[in-house]
Biopython code that builds the backbone (N, CA, C, O; Angstrom):
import numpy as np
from Bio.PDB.StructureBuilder import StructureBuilder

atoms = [
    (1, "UNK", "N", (-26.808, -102.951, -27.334)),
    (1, "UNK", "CA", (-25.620, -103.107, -28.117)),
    (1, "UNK", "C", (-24.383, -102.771, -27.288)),
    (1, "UNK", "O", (-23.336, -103.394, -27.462)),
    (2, "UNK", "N", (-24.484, -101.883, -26.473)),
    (2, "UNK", "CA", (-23.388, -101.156, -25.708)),
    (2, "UNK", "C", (-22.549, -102.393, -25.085)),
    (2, "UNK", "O", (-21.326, -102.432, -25.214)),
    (3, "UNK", "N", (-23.388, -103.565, -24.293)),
    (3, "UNK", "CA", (-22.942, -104.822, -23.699)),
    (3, "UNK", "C", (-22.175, -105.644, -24.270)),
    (3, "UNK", "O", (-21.414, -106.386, -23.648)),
    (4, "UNK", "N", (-22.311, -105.601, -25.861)),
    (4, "UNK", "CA", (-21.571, -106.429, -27.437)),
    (4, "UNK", "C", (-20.756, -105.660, -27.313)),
    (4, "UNK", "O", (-20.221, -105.690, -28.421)),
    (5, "UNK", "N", (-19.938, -104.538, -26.406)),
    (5, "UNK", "CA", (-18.756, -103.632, -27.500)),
    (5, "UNK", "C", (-17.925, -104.205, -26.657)),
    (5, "UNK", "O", (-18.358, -104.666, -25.601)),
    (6, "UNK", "N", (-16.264, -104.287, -27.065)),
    (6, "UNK", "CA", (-15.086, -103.547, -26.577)),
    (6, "UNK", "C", (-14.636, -103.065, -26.987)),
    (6, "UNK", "O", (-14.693, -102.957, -28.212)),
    (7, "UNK", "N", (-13.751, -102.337, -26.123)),
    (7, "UNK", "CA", (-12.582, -100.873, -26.575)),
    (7, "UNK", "C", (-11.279, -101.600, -26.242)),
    (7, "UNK", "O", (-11.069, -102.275, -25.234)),
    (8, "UNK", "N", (-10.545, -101.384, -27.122)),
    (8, "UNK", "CA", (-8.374, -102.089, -26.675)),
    (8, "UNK", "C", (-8.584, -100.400, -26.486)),
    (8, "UNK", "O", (-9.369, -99.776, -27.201)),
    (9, "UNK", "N", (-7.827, -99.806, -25.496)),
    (9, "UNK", "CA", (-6.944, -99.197, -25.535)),
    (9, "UNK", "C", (-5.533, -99.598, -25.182)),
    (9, "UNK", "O", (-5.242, -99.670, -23.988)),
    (10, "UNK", "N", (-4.657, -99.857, -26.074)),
    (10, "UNK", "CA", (-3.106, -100.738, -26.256)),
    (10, "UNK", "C", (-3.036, -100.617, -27.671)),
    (10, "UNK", "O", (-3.941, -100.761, -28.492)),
    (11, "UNK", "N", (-1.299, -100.207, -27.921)),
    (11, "UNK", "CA", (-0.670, -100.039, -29.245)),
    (11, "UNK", "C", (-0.976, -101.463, -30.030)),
    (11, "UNK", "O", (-1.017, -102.646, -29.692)),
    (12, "UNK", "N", (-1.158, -100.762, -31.190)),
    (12, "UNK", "CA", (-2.132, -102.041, -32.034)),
    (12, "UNK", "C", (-0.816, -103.476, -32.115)),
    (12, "UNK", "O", (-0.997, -104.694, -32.098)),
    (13, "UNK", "N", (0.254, -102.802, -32.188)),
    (13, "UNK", "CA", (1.463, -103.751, -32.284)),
    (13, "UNK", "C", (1.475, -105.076, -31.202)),
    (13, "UNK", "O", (1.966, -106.189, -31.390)),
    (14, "UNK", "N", (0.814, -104.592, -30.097)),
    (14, "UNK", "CA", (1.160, -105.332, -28.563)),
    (14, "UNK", "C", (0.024, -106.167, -28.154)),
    (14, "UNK", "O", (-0.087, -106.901, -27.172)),
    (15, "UNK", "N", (-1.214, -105.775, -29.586)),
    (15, "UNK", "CA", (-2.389, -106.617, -28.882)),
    (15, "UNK", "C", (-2.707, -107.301, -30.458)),
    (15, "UNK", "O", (-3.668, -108.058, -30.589)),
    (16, "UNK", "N", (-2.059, -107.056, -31.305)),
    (16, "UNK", "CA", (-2.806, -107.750, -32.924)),
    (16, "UNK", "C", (-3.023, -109.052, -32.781)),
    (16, "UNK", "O", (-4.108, -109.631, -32.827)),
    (17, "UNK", "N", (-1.694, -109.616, -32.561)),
    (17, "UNK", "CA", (-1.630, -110.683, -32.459)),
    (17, "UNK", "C", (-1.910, -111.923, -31.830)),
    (17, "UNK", "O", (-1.665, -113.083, -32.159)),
    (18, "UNK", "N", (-2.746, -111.177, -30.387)),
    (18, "UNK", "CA", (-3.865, -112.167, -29.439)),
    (18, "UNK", "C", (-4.467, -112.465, -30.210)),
    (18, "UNK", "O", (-4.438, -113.696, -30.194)),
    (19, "UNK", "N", (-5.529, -111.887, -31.552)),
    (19, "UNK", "CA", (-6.642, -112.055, -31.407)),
    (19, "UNK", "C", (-6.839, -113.266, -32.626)),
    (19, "UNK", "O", (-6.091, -113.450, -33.586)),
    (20, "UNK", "N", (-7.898, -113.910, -32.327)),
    (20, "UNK", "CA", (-7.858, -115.033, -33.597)),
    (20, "UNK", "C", (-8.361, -114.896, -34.630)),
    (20, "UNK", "O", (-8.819, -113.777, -34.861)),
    (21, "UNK", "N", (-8.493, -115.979, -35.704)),
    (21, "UNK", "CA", (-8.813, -115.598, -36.667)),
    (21, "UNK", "C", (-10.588, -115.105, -37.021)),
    (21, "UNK", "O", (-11.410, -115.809, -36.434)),
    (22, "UNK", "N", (-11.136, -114.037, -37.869)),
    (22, "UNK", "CA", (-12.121, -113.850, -38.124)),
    (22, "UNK", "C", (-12.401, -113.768, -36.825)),
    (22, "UNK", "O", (-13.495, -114.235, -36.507)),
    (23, "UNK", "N", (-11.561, -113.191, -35.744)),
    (23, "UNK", "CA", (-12.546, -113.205, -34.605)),
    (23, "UNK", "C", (-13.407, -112.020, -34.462)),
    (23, "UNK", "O", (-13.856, -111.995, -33.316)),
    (24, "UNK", "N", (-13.945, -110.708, -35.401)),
    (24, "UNK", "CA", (-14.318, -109.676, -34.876)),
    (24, "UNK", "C", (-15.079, -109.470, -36.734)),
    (24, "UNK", "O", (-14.397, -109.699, -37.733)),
    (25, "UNK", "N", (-16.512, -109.027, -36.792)),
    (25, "UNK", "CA", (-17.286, -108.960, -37.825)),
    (25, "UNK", "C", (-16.807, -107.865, -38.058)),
    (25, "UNK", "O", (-16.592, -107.982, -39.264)),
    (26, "UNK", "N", (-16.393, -106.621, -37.721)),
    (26, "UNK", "CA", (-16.003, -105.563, -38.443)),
    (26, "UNK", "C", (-15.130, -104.895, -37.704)),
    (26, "UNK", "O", (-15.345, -104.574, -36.535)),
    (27, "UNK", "N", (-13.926, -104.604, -38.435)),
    (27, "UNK", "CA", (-12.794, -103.748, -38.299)),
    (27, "UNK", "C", (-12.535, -102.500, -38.942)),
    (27, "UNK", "O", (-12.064, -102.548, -40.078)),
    (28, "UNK", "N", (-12.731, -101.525, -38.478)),
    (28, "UNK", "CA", (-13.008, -100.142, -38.844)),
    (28, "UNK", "C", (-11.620, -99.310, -38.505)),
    (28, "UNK", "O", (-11.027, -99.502, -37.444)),
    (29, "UNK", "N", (-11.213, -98.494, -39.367)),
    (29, "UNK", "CA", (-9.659, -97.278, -39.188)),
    (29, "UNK", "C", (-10.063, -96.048, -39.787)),
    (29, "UNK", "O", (-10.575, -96.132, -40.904)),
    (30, "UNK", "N", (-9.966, -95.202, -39.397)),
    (30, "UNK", "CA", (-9.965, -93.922, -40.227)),
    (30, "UNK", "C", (-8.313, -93.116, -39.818)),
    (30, "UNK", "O", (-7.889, -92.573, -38.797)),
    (31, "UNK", "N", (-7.939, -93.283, -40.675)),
    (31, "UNK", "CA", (-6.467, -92.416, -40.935)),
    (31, "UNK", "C", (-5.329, -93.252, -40.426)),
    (31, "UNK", "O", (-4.219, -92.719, -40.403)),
    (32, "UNK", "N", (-5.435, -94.284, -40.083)),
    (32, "UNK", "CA", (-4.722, -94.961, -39.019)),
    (32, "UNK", "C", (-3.554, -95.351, -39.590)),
    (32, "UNK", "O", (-2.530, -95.002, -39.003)),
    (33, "UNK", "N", (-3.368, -96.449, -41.316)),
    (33, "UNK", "CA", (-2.675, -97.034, -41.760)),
    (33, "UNK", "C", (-1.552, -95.788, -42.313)),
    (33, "UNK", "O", (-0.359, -96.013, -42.512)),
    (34, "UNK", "N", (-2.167, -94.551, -42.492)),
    (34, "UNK", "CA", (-1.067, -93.826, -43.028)),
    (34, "UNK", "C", (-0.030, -93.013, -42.089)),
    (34, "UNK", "O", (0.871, -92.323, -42.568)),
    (35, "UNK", "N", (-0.188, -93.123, -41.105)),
    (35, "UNK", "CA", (0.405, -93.024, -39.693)),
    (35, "UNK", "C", (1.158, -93.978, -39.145)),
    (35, "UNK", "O", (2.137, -93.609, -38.496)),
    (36, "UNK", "N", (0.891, -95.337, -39.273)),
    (36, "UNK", "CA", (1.598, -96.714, -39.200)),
    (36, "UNK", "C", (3.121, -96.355, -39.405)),
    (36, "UNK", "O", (3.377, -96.122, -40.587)),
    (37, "UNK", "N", (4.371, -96.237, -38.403)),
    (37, "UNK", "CA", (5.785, -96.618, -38.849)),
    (37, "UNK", "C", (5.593, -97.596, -39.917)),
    (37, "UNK", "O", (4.634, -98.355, -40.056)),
    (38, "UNK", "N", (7.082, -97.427, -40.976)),
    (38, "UNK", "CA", (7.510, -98.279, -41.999)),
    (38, "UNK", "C", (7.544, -99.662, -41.480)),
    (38, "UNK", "O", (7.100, -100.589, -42.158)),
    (39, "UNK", "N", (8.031, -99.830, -40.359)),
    (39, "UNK", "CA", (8.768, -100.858, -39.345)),
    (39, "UNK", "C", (7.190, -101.824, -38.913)),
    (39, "UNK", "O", (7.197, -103.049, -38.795)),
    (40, "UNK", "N", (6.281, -101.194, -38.779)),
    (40, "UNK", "CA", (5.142, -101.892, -38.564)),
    (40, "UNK", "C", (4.293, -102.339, -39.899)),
    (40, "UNK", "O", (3.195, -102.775, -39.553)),
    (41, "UNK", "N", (4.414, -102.352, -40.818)),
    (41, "UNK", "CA", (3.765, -102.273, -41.990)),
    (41, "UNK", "C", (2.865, -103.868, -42.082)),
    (41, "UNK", "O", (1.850, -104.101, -42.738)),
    (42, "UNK", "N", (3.677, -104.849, -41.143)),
    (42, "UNK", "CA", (2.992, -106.177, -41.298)),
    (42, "UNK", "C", (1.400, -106.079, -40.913)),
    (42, "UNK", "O", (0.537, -106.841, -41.347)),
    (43, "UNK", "N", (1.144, -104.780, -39.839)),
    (43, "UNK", "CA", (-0.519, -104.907, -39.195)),
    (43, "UNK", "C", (-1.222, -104.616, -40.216)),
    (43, "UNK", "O", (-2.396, -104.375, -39.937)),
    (44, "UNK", "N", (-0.884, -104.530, -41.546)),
    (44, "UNK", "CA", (-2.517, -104.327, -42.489)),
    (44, "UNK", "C", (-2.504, -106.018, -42.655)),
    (44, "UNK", "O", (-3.666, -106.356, -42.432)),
    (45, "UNK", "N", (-2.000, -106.768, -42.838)),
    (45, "UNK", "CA", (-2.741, -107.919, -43.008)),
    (45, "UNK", "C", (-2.937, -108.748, -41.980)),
    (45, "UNK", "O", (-3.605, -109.758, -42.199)),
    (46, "UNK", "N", (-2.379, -108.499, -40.577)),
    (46, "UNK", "CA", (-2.773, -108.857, -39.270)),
    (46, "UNK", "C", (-4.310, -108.370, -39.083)),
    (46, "UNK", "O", (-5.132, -108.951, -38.375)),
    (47, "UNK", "N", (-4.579, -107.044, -39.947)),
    (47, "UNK", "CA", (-6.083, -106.812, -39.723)),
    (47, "UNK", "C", (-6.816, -107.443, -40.358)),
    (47, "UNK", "O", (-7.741, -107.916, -39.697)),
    (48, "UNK", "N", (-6.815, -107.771, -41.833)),
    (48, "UNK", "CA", (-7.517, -108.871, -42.810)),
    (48, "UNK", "C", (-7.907, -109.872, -41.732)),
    (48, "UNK", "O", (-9.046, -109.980, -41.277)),
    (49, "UNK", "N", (-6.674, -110.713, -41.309)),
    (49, "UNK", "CA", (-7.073, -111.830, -40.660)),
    (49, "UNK", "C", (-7.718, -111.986, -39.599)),
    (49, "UNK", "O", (-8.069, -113.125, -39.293)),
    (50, "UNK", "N", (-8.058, -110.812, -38.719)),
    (50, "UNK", "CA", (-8.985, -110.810, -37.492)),
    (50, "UNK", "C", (-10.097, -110.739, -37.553)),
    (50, "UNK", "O", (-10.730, -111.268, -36.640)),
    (51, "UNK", "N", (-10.726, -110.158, -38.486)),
    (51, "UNK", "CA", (-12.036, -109.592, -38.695)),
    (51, "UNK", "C", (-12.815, -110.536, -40.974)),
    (51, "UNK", "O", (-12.233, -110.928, -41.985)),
    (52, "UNK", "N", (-14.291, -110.400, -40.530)),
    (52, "UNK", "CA", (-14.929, -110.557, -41.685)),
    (52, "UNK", "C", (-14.800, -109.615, -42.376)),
    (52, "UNK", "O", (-14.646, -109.786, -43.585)),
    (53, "UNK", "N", (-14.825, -108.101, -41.723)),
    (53, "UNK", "CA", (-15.092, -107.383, -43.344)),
    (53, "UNK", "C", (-13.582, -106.062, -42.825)),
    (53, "UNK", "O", (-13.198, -106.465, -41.727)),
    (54, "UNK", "N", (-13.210, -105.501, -43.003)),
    (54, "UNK", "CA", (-12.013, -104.938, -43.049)),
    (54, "UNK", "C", (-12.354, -103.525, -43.589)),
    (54, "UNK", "O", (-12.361, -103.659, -44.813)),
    (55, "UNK", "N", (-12.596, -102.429, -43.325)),
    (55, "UNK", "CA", (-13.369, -100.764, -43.561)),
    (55, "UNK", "C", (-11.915, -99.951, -43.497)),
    (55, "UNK", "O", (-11.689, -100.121, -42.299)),
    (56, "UNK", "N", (-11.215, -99.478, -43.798)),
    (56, "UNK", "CA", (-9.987, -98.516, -43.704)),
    (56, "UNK", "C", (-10.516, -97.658, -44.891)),
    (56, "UNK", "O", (-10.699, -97.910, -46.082)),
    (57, "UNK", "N", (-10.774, -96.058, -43.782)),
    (57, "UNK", "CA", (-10.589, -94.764, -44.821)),
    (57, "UNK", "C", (-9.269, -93.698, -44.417)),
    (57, "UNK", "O", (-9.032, -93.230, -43.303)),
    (58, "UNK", "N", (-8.601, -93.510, -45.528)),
    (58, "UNK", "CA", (-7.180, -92.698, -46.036)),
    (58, "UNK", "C", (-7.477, -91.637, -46.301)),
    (58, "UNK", "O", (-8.587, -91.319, -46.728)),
    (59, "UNK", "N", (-6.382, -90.755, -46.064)),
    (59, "UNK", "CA", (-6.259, -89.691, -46.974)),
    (59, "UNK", "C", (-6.946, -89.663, -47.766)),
    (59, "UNK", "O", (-6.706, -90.696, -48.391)),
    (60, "UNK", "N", (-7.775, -89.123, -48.278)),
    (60, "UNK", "CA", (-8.475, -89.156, -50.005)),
    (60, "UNK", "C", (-6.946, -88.218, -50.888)),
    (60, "UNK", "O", (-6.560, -88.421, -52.039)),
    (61, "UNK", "N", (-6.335, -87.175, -49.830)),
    (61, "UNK", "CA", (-5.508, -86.236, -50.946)),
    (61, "UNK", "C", (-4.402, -87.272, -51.721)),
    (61, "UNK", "O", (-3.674, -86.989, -52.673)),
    (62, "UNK", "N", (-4.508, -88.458, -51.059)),
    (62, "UNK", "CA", (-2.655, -89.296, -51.155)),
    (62, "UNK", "C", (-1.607, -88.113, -50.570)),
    (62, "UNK", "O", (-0.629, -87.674, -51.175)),
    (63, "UNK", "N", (-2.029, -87.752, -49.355)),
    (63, "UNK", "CA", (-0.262, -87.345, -48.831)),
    (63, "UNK", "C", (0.140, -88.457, -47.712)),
    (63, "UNK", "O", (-0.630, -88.721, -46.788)),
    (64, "UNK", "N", (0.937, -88.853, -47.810)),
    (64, "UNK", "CA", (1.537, -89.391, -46.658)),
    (64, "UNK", "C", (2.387, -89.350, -45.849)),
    (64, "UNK", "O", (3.574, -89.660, -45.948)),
    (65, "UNK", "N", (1.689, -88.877, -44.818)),
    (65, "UNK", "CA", (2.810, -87.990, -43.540)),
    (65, "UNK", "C", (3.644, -88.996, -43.029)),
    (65, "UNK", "O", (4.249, -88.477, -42.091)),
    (66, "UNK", "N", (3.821, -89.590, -43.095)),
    (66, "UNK", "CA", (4.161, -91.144, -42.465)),
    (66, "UNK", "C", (6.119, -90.857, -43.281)),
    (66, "UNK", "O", (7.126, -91.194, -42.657)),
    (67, "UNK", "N", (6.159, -90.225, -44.648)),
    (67, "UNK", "CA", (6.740, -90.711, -45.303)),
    (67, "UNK", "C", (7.787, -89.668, -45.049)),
    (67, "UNK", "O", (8.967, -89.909, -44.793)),
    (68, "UNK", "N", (7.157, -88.318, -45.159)),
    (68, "UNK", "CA", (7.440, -86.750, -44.784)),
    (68, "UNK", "C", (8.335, -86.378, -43.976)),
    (68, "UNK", "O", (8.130, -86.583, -42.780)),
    (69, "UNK", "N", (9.373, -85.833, -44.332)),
    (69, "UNK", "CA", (10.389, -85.576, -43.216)),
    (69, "UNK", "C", (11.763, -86.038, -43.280)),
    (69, "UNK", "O", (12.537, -85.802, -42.352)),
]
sb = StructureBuilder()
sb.init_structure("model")
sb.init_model(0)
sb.init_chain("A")
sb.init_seg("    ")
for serial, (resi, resn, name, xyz) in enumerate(atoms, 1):
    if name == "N":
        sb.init_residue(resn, " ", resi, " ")
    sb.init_atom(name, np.array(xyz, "f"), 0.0, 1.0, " ", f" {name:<3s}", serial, name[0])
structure = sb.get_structure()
């Protein structure tokens, strides 16, 4: 399996948009979207469109640090 992987390391902003459609069976985030600048908000549905199945886990509390400050 190790041979099937890649890793982006690059700001999700600078590489979303290479990738094509449904090109990747699973797209996985943990904490990621609530961290996202306001200003970037378009990459949650830049992620829909890359991938078949789309996995994002949040906050369970609903705080959003993102907002804070």
């Amino acid at each position: 399996m190790g041979r099937h992987i890649r890793i982006y390391n690059a700001s999700i902003e600078e590489i979303i948009r290479d990738f094509k459609d449904c090109q990747f069976d699973v797209v996985f985030t943990m904490g990621l979207l609530m961290l996202i600048h306001t200003d970037s908000e378009w990459i949650f549905p830049e992620m829909a469109r890359i991938t078949k199945c789309l996995i994002t886990v949040e906050d369970e509390l609903g705080v959003e640090y993102r907002r804070l400050g």
